[in-house]
C-alpha angles and dihedrals in degrees: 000000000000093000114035118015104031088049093054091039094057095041076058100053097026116043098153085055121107119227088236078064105044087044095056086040089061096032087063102036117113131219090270106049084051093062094045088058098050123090131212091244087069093059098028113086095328098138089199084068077044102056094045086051097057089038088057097042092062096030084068099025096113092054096038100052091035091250096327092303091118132039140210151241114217112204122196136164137155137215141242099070088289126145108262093203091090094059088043087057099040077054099052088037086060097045080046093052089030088054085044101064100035083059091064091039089054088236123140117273133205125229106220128171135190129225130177140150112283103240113238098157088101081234122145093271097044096101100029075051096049090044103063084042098066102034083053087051090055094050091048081042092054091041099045106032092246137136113225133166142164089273095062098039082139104058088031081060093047094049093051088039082052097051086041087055093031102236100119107126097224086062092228096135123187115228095207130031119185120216143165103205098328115124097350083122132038089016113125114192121148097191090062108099105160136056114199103210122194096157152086100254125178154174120345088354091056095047090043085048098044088051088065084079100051111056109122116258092154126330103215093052097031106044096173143330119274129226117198109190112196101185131048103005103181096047096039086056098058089044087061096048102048084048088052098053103050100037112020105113091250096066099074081085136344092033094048096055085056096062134061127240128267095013131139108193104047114196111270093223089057085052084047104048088042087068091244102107117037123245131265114275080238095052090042089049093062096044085052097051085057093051081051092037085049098053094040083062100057092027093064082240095321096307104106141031104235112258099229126087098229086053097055095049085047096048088046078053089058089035089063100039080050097056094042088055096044087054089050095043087059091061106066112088117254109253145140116230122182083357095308119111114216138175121043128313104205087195092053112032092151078077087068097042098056089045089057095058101258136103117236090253092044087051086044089049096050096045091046131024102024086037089056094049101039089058088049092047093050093042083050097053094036092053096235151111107284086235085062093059101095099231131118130164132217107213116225086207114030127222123244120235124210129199081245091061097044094050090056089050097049088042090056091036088055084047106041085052090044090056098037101241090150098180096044084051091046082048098059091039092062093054092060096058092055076069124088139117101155104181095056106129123214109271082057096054093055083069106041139350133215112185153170089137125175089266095050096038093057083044093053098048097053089046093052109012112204 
């Protein structure tokens, strides 16, 4: 924006004007003024917005989608009384030649579909409508084994609306789906932690759209749901927030006492501390180092579980706001704003874990060994199996798996069942579910492998059944 489109718009309007000038004009401009400046054409059908969109889409998808377990709706519509169809399909033709190029790179894809609503009104968009339709039908046809055609748009909408909620029989589940208005409301899937949104949304359809994000698939992997807006930051933001505060659940009460009467633009801390919006990465980064500073305390610097009974419950209660922060932390997109980087590198984790205060042998200490023997000693005094013991761990820096290591855990799995040894089968089976990348493509997998995948998982639960 700063650098491409603001400079040629005031060299436009502004011949006479200097670039020393220009330059300062856009140096001291605010959100606001940006938006103000930017018209719709720059967002509407310009497949160079298009192209950044989608580049940004896969450049965060691992954080985003905490490591491929979750998936995401992608929302678009133009003004003008334009039809919006033609921006929905430039959007799935650049995931398709994005997707393309990143095959023969050996890089992850996506698999995205695109479902809208056949034309049959005889207006001026009906064909160019009806089109992408049916050439995005034959794609989806190709990639899932199906038969759609223009005579079927509805069960062709409720099969892509399965893989999206994860419910199609065959398991073969898409990542990204592309709509105009379809199932932004009414539409109830778990796994779906991101909404795409290149829009104007507001009031009680913002707010029905936005909840798509936020239906409860697990708490301690999926925090929260995530919005990405892509035009008009600054207005679309207080649109959110004024939505928010007149119809998020929390304002019946508590919300609704923070913020005064009558405004429009309620104050995004009070959102924040409401619950209602999520912290900062940089506020959720300090709560996180207490909780650290906390178990390195009890923990004599990460090298032994407390002795006391009171101690242990307390440090199984760290252990689990730990691992819910962790899981938060690993969320926020990896950039560098004013010269600090912030959010998670998923090529770097190291990075997390020495801003949290630990060394990458102290972080590998507490998520594996005294977690290990925290869990026994609990399970010991409590009289019970180890797998009963409530307590699981997200890794900052995952481990890699290699086919070596996978084999050995099938082969002790198959003899643990054989000799009946049900918690030390349990056991196993529990490791292999702290194991999942399921995007990795195939190159990848040459070198390492993260399962479960469908097979294992089927295999697992009928060796050691939950």
């Amino acid at each position: 924006m700063k650098s491409e489109y603001l400079p040629a718009f005031y060299r436009t309007q502004y011949p006479d004007w200097s670039e020393e000038k220009i330059q300062n004009k856009i140096e001291n401009m605010t959100d606001e003024d940006m938006d103000d400046m930017v018209e719709p054409s720059i967002y509407d059908e310009n497949i160079d917005h298009v192209r950044l969109v989608v580049e940004d889409i896969f450049k965060n998808w691992r954080n985003r989608s905490n490591e491929g377990k979750y998936n995401a709706l992608f929302t678009t519509h133009v003004g003008g009384n334009k039809a919006s169809t033609p921006m929905a399909m430039m959007y799935f033709n650049e995931f398709q030649r994005v997707n393309k190029e990143r095959v023969e790179q050996g890089l992850f894809t996506l698999k995205t579909a695109v479902t809208f609503s056949q034309s049959t009104n005889n207006g001026d968009y009906q064909k160019v409508t009806n089109d992408g339709l049916w050439s995005a039908m034959q794609v989806y046809n190709e990639q899932f084994g199906t038969a759609f055609g223009l005579d079927d748009t509805s069960a062709y909408t409720q099969d892509v609306a399965s893989r999206l909620n994860r419910t199609a029989i065959d398991g073969n589940f898409l990542d990204i789906v592309i709509v105009v208005d379809q199932l932004l409301t009414g539409f109830d899937a778990p796994q779906m932690n991101t909404l795409y949104v290149d829009r104007t949304l507001k009031n009680a359809l913002l707010i029905q759209a936005y909840s798509r994000t936020n239906r409860v698939a697990d708490m301690k992997e999926k925090p929260w749901g995530r919005i990405v807006n892509y035009r008009w930051p600054a207005y679309n933001e207080r649109l959110m927030n004024k939505a928010l505060a007149i119809y998020a659940d929390k304002t019946s009460a508590e919300l609704k006492d923070r913020i005064d009467p009558g405004t429009t633009d309620p104050d995004k801390q009070k959102l924040v501390e409401t619950g209602v919006l999520a912290n900062s990465f940089k506020a959720e980064l300090a709560n996180t180092r207490a909780i650290v500073s906390e178990i390195a305390s009890i923990t004599e610097q990460f090298t032994a579980v407390p002795a006391s009974e009171g101690m242990q419950e307390r440090m199984a209660e760290l252990m689990r706001d730990y691992s819910r922060a962790v899981s938060r932390l690993k969320q926020y997109n990896h950039e560098t704003e004013n010269g600090e980087e912030g959010g998670f590198n998923y090529d770097r984790p190291e990075q997390l874990i020495e801003a949290l205060g630990m060394t990458v042998e102290e972080e590998s200490m507490l998520s594996n060994s005294l977690y290990n023997e925290l869990k026994e000693k609990m399970a010991e005094r409590k009289q019970i199996p180890v797998y009963q013991i409530e307590l699981a761990m997200t890794h900052v820096k995952d481990v890699q798996v290699n086919y070596d290591y996978l084999t050995e855990l099938v082969e002790n799995l198959l003899n643990y069942v054989h000799d009946g040894e049900e918690e030390k089968a349990q056991e196993t089976r529990e490791r292999f579910t702290t194991l999942r990348s399921p995007w990795m493509t195939e190159p990848m997998l040459k070198k390492s492998i993260t399962p479960p995948m469908p097979l294992l998982r089927g295999i697992i639960r009928q060796l050691a059944p939950s």
